[in-house]
Structure formats: structure tokens, C-alpha cells
N, C-alpha and C positions, 0 to 999 in steps of 0.2 A: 504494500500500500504506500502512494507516495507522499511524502512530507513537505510543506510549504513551510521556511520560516518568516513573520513579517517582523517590520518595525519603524519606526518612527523617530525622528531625529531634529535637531534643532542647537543649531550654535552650541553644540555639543563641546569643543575647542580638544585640546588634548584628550579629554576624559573616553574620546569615542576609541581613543585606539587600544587601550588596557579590555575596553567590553568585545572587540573586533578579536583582539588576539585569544580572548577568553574563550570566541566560538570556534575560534580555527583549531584549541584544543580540544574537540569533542570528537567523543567516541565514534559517534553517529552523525554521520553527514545529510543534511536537509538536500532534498530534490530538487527546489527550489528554494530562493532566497528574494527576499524583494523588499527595500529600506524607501520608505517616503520620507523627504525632506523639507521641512515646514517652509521654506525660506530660507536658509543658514545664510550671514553676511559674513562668519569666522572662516570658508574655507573646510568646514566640515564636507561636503560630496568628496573634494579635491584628497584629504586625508583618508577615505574611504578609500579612495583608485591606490592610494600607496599601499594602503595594507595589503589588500589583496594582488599586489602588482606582481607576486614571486610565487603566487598560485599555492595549487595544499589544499584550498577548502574551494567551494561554488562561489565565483564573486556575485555577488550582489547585484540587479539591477537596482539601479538609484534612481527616483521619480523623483522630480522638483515640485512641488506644487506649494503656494502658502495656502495653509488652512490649519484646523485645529487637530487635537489630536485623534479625535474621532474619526474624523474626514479622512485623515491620516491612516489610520488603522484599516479604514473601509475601503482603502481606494488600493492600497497594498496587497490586500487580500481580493480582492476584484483582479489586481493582474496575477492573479496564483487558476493553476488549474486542480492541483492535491488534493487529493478528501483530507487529510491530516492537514490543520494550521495549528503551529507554533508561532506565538507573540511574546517578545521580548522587547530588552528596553535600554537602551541606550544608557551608557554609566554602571550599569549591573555587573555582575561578573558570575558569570553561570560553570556550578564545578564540571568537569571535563567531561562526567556521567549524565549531566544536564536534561541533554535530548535527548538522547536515548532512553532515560526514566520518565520525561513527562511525557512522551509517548508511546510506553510498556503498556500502560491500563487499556490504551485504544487499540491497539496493535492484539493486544489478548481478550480481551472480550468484545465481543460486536453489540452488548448491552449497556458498554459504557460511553457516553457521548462526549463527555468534556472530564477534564483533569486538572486542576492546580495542584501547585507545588509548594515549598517550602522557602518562606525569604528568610535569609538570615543578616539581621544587621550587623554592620561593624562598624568600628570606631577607631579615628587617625591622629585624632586629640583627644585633649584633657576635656573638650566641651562635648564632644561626641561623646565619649564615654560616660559623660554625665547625662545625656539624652539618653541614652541606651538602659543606663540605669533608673534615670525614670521611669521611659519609657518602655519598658520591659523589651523581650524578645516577643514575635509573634506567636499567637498558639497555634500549635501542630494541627487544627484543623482550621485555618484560615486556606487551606486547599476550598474547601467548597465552597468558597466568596475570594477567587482569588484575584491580586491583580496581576492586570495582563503584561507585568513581566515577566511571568510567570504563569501559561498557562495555553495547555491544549486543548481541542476540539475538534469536532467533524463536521465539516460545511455545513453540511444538512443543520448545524446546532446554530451557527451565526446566523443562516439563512431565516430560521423561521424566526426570530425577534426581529429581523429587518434589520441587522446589520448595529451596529456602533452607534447611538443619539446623536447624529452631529449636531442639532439644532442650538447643543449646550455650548458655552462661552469658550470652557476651555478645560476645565476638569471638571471630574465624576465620574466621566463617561464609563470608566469599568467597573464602578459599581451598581449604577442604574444596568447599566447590559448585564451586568450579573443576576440584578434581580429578575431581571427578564428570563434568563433563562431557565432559573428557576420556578417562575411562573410559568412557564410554557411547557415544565416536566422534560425538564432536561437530567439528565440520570450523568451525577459528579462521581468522581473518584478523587482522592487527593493520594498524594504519591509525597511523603517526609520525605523520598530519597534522590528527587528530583528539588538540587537546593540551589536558590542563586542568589551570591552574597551580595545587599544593597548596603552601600555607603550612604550616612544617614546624615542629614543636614552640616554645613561646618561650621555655621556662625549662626547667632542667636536671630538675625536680621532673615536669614534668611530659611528659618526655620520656622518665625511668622510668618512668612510671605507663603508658607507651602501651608498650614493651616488656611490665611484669609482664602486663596485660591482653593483651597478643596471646601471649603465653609461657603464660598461662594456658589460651587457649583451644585452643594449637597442641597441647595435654596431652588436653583433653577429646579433643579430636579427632583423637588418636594420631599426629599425624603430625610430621615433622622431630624425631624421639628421638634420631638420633646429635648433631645440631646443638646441641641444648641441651645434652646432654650435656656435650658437651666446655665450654659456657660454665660446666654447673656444677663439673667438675674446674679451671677456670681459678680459679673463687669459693673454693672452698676451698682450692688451690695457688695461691696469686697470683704468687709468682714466675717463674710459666711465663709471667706474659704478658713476661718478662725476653727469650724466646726469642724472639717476634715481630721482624718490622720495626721496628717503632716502639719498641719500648726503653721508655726512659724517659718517652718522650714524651704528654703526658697520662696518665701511669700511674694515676693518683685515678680521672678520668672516666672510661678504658678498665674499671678494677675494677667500680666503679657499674654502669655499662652490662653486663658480664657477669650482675653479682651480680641485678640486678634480672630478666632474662630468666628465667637457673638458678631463681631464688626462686619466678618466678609459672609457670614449666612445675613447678615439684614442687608447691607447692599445687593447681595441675592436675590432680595424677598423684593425690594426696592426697584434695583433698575437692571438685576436680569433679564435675561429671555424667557419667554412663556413658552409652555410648552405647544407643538401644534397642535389647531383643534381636534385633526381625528386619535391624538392621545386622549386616552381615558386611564381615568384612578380606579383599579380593582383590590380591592382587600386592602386598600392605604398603598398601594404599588400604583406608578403611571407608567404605561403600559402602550405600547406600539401599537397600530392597528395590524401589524402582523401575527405579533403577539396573541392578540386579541383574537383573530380569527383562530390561529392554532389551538388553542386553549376552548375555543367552541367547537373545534373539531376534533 
């Protein structure tokens, strides 16, 4: 059965050739390969021709196109012909057994449709590893909600949600598509032993900005409303975070870390994008009108 892998790219700068060499380590060689590139103004496509300039693995077709990442995902996967797609992510670093494990589950049984994997955070400073430890590592079944760095499928499984939300700004998009397919009864495996190490925020600045951005998008895409919620009664009441476990304890960065979520879910709510009309909310899900018909049939 053949394998497509896609991916998505954007001003990526050095960091794309550590993830580029990371795949040319794999056990398992994809049939296909095809990287959409949002725009890059850094010279990212031109760093992609070098990697691959001394051959070893399939080079990549590279598609130009600016759009988001949605649009990105869907249009990469539109120039694949595989039933197997594999979606990965630019800056990740996937272990050498990679492929080859997130696509065992599909490869072995014809009942299973889609796979996540296993992300494993790491830390390069003194500030990462205090994110890490905050932030705990992810739990071993964040396969069945995975992100699409992380995560295979069978056409027929992207096909009936209608493909990726592109309607969204800019992030979400593989959580909303996740709920999707899970509405649509799509039958997960998660695979601990398909793991790929993500380098987690380096600066505090910029570990807001991936909060307000995914807070953002979790607006457009009406989902997790009590969750933000309550960050943004913490933002305006800050004393409540007084009532927590942790107290005192990073009380500055705990605030931040609220304040920046609550901020980019109401700008969301605010001056998002709506969803299109033939989306509908089923069971508190908003939902494709592809979606919607598979799930009636």
C-alpha cells in the first residue's frame, strides 16, 4: 500500500534542515512526499533543494502557494495519489522508526482508519525546561486527538470531513479536523512507539504568542468555551489563581499564561471568522457539511 508524506512550511530559517535530515533517517521510505510552502521570504524552498541535492531519501515536491495552514495541508494532500497520508511538521524531529510505526496500525489492520503518535517534548534551556516542567509531558493517549505532526490516515478518512477547515485564520485546524473525525466514526489507533521529539517554545514572548494564536482559533472554531472561560475570569480576578496548588508560585508567568489564552479566545469571539453557513453544531461539535452527511449515512 502506498504512502504519501505531506507538510507545511513557512520561514522555517535553519530549523527546517535538523526536521529534513531527521526524515532522511527513516527506516521507511514514503512513496510520495509533497511540502507546501506558505510564502517563505527566508529562503526556506531554496534550503529544501540543498538537503535533498545528494539524494538517499524521495525529494520532495515543493508547492508555493501563501495560505494558511489548513489550505496548506489540503492542497499537499490533493497533489498525493497514496491511500496512506502521513502529516508532519516542520521543526519536529521524528525518531528514525517514525514512519514506519505510525503507519504499522494501517498497514495491519484494514479496520483501523487513522493513527496518532507520540510527541515528546524537549528542552534546550533553562526556560524550556521550566515549560516542560510545568507543562508536563503529553499523555500516552493524546494519539486519539493527535496533532498532525504527528499523525496517519486513509484518504477515504480526510475525504469524508471534507478535508482540513481552511475557513479558520490560522490555527486549530487539527483539532477541529480531529473532532471531525471522530464524529464521522472514524476508528483511531494510537501507536506510543511512533514518537517525534517537538522543541517547545524558547522565550516566554513567544510562548504567549502560540497560546493567543491557538486561543484564537479555538474561538473561531467554537470549541473548548468553558476552558477559556475560566482563564479569562482568572485574567480579570487574578487573585483566584491565590486558590490553586501552586500559590504563589510563579504567580507573574501563571497570570501571562492565563491572560494571553482569555485575550486571543475573545479577539476570536470578537473579530474572527464565522464559520460557513452550511457548518452546523452537532452534540456542541461544528461540523462540515460532509461530515454531516456521512454521519447521516
Amino acid at each position: 500500500m502506498r504512502i504519501a508524506l505531506i507538510a507545511t512550511v513557512f520561514n522555517e530559517g535553519e530549523s527546517v534542515v535538523g526536521w529534513l535530515q531527521a526524515l532522511q533517517q527513516q527506516t521507511r521510505q514514503p512513496d510520495e512526499f509533497v511540502i507546501v510552502d506558505g510564502g517563505s521570504t527566508d529562503g526556506t524552498p531554496e534550503m529544501i533543494e540543498r538537503v535533498f541535492a545528494g539524494g538517499g531519501f524521495p525529494p520532495p515536491r515543493v508547492i508555493i502557494e501563501k495560505c494558511n495552514i489548513a489550505r496548506g495541508r489540503n492542497l499537499a494532500i490533493q497533489n498525493t495519489t497514496a491511500e496512506i497520508l502521513v502529516s508532519t511538521d516542520a521543526g519536529s524531529f521524528p525518531e528514525p522508526d517514525w514512519l514506519e510505526e505510525i503507519t504499522r496500525p494501517l498497514l495491519d489492520d484494514l479496520n483501523t482508519d487513522a493513527v496518532g503518535g507520540k510527541t515528546v517534548l524537549i528542552a534546550r534551556s533553562s526556560f524550556e525546561q521550566f515549560l516542560v516542567e510545568m507543562e508536563g509531558q503529553p499523555l500516552d493517549d493524546e494519539g486519539y486527538y493527535p496533532s498532525s505532526r504527528n499523525i496517519a490516515m486513509r484518504r477515504k478518512a480526510w475525504e469524508c470531513v471534507g478535508g482540513y477547515p481552511e475557513w479558520l485564520t490560522l490555527a486549530g485546524e487539527d483539532a477541529l479536523f480531529n473532532y471531525e473525525l471522530h464524529a464521522a466514526g472514524v476508528r483511531f489507533a494510537c501507536s506510543t512507539r511512533a514518537r517525534v521529539r517537538w522543541p517547545i517554545r524558547p522565550t516566554p514572548e513567544a510562548y504567549f504568542k502560540l497560546l493567543y494564536r491557538n486561543a484564537y482559533g479555538a474561538a473561531e472554531a467554537q470549541m473548548f468555551a468553558s476552558y477559556f472561560l475560566r482563564r479569562l475570569l482568572l485574567t480579570v480576578f487574578p487573585p483566584l489563581l491565590l486558590l490553586s496548588r501552586h500559590r504563589f508560585n510563579h504567580f507573574k508567568f501563571r497570570y501571562r499564561k492565563n491572560a494571553s489564552s482569555a485575550l486571543g479566545w475573545l479577539a476570536g469571539k470578537i473579530w474572527g471568522r464565522r464559520a460557513p453557513r452550511d457548518w452546523k453544531r452537532r452534540a456542541g461539535i461544528l461540523l462540515s457539511p460532509e461530515t454531516q452527511r456521512h454521519m447521516q449515512g
